[in-house]
C-alpha angles and dihedrals in degrees: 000000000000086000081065093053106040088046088061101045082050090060084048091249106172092181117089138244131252119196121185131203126202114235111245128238096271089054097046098090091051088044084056085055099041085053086063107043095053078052094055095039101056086043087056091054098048097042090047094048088250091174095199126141141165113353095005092057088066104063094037088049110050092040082060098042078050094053096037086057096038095241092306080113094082099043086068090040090055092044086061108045093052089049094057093037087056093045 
């Protein structure tokens, strides 16, 4: 991963990078609820008038997709970023 990076920053790239990881077989059944509960949460925001956009959306996003899951969101958002940081 740092050959990605320092290939860009030698091409004077100034952007970031995103990397995604696939939730493994053991996760897919909590992706599946996390997917849903992104679904339902946005839905929330627009049906109760939530006027948030940009760099607000994020925070109020991901506490409701928390509380939706019942904290199990962050379990698959530990297990990929500690995927991506051991790669």
């Amino acid at each position: 991963m740092t050959g990605t990076a320092d290939h860009g920053v030698g091409l004077g790239m100034t952007n970031g990078y995103f990397f995604g990881v696939p939730i493994p077989k053991t996760y897919e059944t909590l992706g599946a609820e996390l997917q849903l509960s992104v679904e339902r949460a946005i839905k929330e925001s627009e049906e109760n008038g939530i006027n948030i956009s940009g760099k607000d959306a994020t925070p109020w996003l991901l506490n409701r997709i928390y509380e939706l899951t019942g904290g199990r969101s962050l379990e698959s958002s530990w297990y990929s970023r500690s995927s991506l940081e051991s790669a």
